[in-house]
TIKOLNU-430638 format. One record per residue (C-alpha): residue number from 1; residue in three letters; x, y, z. Coordinates in Angstrom, 1 decimal. Layout:
residues N
+-----+--------+--------+--------+--------+
| num | residu |      x |      y |      z |
+-----+--------+--------+--------+--------+
| NUM |    ala |      X |      Y |      Z |
...
+-----+--------+--------+--------+--------+
//
This chain:
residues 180
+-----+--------+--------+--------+--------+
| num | residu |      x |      y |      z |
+-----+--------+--------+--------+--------+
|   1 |    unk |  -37.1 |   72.1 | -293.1 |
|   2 |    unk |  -39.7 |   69.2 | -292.8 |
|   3 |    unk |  -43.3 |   69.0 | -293.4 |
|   4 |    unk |  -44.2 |   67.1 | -290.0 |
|   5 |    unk |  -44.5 |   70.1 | -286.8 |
|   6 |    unk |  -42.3 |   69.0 | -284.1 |
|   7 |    unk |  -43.0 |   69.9 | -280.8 |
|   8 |    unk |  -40.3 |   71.6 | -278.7 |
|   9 |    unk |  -40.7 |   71.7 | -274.6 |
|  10 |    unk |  -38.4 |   74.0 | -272.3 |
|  11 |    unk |  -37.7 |   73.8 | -268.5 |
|  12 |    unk |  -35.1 |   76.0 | -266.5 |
|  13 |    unk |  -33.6 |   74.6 | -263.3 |
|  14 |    unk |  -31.4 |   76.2 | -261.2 |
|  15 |    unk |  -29.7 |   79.0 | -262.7 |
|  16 |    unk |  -30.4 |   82.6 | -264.1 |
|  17 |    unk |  -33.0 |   81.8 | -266.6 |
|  18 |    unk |  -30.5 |   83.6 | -269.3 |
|  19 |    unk |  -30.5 |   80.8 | -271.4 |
|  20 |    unk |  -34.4 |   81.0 | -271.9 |
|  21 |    unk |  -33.8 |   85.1 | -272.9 |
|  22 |    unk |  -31.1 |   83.8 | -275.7 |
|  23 |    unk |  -33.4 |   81.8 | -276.8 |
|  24 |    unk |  -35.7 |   84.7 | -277.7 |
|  25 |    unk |  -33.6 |   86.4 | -279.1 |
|  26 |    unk |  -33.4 |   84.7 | -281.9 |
|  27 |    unk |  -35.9 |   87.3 | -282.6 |
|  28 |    unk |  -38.2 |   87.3 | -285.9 |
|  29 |    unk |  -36.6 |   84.1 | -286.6 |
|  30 |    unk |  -39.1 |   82.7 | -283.4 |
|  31 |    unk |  -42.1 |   83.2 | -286.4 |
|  32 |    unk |  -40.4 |   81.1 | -288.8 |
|  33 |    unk |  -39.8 |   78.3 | -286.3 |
|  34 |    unk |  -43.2 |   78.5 | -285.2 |
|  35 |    unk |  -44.7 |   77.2 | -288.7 |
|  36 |    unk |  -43.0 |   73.8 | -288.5 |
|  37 |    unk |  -42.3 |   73.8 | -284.5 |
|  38 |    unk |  -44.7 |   73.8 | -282.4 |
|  39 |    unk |  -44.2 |   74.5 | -278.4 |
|  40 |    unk |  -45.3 |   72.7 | -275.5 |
|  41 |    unk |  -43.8 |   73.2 | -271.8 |
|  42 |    unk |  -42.3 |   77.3 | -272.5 |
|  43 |    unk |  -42.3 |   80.7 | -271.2 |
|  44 |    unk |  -44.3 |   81.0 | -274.3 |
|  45 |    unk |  -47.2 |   79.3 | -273.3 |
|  46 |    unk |  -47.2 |   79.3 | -269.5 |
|  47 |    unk |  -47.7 |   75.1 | -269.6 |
|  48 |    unk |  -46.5 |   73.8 | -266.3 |
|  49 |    unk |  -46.2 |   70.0 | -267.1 |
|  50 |    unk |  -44.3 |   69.0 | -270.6 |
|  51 |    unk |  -46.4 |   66.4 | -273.0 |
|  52 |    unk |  -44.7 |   63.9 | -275.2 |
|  53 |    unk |  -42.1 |   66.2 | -276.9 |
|  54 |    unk |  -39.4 |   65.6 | -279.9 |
|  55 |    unk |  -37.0 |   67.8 | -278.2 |
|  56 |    unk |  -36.4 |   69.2 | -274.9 |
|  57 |    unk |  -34.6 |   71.8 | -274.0 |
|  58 |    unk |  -33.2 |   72.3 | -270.4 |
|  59 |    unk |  -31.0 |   75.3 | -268.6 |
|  60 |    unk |  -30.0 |   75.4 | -265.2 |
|  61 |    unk |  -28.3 |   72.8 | -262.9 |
|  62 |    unk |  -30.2 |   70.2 | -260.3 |
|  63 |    unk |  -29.9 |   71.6 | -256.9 |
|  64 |    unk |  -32.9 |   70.7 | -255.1 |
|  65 |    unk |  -35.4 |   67.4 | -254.9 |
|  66 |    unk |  -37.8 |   69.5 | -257.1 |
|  67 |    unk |  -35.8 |   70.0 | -260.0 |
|  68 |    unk |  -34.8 |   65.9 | -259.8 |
|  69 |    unk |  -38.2 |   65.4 | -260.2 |
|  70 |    unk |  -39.1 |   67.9 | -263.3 |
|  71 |    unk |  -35.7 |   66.6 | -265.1 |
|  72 |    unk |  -36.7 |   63.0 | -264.9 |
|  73 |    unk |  -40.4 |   63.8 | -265.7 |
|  74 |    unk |  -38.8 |   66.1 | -269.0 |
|  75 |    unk |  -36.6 |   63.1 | -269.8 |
|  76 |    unk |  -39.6 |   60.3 | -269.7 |
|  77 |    unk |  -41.4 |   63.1 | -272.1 |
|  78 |    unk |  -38.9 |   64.0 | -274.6 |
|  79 |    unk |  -37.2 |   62.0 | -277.1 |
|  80 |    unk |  -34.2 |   64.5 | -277.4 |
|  81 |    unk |  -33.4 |   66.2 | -274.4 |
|  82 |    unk |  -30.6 |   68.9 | -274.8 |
|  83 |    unk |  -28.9 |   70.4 | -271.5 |
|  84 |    unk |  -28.4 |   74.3 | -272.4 |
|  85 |    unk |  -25.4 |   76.4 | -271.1 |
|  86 |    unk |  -22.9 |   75.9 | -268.5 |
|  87 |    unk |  -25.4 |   75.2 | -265.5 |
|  88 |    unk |  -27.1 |   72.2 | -266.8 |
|  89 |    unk |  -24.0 |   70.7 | -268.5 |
|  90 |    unk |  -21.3 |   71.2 | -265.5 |
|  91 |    unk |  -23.2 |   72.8 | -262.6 |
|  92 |    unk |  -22.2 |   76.4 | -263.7 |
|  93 |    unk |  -22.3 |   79.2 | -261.0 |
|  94 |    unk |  -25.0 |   77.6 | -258.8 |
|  95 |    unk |  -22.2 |   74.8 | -258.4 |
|  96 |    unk |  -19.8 |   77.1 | -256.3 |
|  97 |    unk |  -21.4 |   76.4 | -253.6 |
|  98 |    unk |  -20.4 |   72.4 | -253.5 |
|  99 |    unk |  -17.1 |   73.7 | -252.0 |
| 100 |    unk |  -18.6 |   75.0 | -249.2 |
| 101 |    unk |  -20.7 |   72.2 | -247.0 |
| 102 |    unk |  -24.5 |   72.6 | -247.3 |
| 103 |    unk |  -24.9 |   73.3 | -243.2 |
| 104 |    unk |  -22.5 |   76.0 | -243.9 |
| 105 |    unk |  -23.9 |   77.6 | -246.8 |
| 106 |    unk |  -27.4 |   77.5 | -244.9 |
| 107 |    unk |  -26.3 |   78.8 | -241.3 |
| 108 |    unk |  -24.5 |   81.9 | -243.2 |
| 109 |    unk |  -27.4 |   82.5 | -245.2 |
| 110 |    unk |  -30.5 |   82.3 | -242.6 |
| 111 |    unk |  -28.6 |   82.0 | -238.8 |
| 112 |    unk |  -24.9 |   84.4 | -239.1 |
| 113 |    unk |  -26.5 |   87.0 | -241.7 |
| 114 |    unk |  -26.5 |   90.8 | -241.0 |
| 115 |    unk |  -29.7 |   91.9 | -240.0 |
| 116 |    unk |  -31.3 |   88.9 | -239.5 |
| 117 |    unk |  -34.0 |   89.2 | -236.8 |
| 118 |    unk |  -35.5 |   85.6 | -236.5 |
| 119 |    unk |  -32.8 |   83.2 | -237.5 |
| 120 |    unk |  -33.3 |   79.7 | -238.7 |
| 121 |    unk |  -33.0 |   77.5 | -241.5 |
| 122 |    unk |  -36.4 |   77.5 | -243.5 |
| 123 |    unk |  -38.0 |   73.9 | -243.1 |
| 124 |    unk |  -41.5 |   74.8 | -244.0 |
| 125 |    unk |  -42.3 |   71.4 | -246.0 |
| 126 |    unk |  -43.4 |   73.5 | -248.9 |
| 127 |    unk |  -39.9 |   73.9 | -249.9 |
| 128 |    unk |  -38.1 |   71.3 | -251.8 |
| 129 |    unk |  -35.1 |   69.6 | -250.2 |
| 130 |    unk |  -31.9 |   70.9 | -251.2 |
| 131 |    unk |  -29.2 |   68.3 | -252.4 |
| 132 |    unk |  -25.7 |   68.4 | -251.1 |
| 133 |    unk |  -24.1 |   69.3 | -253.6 |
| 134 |    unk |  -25.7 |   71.3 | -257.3 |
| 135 |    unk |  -25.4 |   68.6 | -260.1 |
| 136 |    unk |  -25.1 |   68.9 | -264.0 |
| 137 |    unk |  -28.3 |   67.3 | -265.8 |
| 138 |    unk |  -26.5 |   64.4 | -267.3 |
| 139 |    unk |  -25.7 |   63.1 | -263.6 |
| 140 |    unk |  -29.1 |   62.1 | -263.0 |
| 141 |    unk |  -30.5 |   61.5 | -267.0 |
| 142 |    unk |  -29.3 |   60.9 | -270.0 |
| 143 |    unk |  -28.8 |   63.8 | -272.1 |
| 144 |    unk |  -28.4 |   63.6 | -276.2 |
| 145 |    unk |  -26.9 |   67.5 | -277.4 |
| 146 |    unk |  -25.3 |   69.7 | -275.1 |
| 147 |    unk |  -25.1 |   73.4 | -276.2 |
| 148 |    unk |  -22.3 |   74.9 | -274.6 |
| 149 |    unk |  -22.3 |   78.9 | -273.1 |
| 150 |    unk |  -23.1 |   81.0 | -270.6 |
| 151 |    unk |  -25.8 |   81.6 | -272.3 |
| 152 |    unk |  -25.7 |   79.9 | -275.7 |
| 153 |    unk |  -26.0 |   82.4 | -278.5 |
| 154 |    unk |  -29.3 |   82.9 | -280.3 |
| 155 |    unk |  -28.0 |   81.3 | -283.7 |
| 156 |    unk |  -26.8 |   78.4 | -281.6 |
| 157 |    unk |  -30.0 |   77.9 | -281.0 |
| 158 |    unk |  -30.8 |   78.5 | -284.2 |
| 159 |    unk |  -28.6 |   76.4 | -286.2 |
| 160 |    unk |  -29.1 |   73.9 | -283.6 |
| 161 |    unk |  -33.0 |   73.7 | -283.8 |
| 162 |    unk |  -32.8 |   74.5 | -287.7 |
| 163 |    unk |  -30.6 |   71.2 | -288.5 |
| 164 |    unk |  -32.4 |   68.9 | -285.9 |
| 165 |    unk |  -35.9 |   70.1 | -288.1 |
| 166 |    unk |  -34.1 |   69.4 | -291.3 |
| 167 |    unk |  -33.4 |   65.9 | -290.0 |
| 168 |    unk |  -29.4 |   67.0 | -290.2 |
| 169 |    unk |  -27.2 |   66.0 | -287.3 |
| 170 |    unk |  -26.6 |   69.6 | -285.8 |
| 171 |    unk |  -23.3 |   70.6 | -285.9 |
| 172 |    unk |  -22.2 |   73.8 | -284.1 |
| 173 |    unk |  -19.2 |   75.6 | -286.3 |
| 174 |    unk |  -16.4 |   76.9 | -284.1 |
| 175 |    unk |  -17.3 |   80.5 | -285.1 |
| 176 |    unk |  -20.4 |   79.9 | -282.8 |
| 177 |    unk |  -18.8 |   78.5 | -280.1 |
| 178 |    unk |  -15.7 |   80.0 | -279.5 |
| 179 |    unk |  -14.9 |   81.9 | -276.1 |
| 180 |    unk |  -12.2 |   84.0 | -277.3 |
+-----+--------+--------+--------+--------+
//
């Protein structure tokens, strides 16, 4: 690996935030990134706005005005941005709702629901404003490495992260990949 620390942002969007726990689990191995990565915007520091980052890692898919804004904010503040597991690269579960219309979704979540005492559609303007439809990342930015899964493995991550830090294009072998 190289001399120079880079620094290495994450974000999660909309989605389960199971791509953040693979990450982890890389395990021990999170020590021997540390000494030549260093980590900005992470559940491993709790910083809530990313600084100028090498690479920057993003799960989850864009459903709401809120996570347009972070992902373009990310993208102006990282020089590789990588769209992690099947959310932020194709939408992913959050997406199944884009075959149902928004009003519909909303009116059998807050107005038809059992139990429901009160019913109406939040609007407090706290709450960001949900999109139509739940995009994948590359829709609105440009993206650079995808890493495929539902979640990505730890050692995708790893061999990922170890060949970008060894200035190698990373290359993911099929035994890392595969689905069956």
């Amino acid at each position: 690996m190289t001399d120079k620390k880079l620094k290495i942002a994450t974000v999660s969007l909309a989605g389960c935030f199971g791509c953040h726990m693979s990450f982890l689990d890389i395990d021990e191995r999170i020590m021997e990134l540390a000494e030549v990565a260093e980590f900005d915007r992470s559940p491993l520091t709790d910083i809530e706005h990313c600084g100028d980052c090498d690479i920057g890692l993003i799960e989850g898919g864009v459903c709401n005005s809120e996570n347009v804004h972070t992902l373009r904010e990310f993208r102006r503040h990282c020089k590789i941005l990588v769209a992690v597991g099947a959310c932020a690269i194709n939408g992913g579960l959050p997406a199944y709702r884009n075959y149902i219309p928004l009003e519909e979704c909303l009116g059998e979540s807050y107005l038809d629901g059992i139990g429901v005492e009160n019913p109406q559609i939040p609007s407090d303007p706290e709450l960001p404003l949900l999109l139509n439809k739940v995009r994948p990342i590359h829709e609105i930015v440009k993206i650079d490495y995808s890493l495929p899964g539902c979640p990505p493995s730890a050692d995708v991550f790893w061999k990922f992260l170890t060949d970008l830090l060894a200035g190698r294009e990373p290359v993911l072998p099929y035994e890392l990949i595969h689905y069956d």
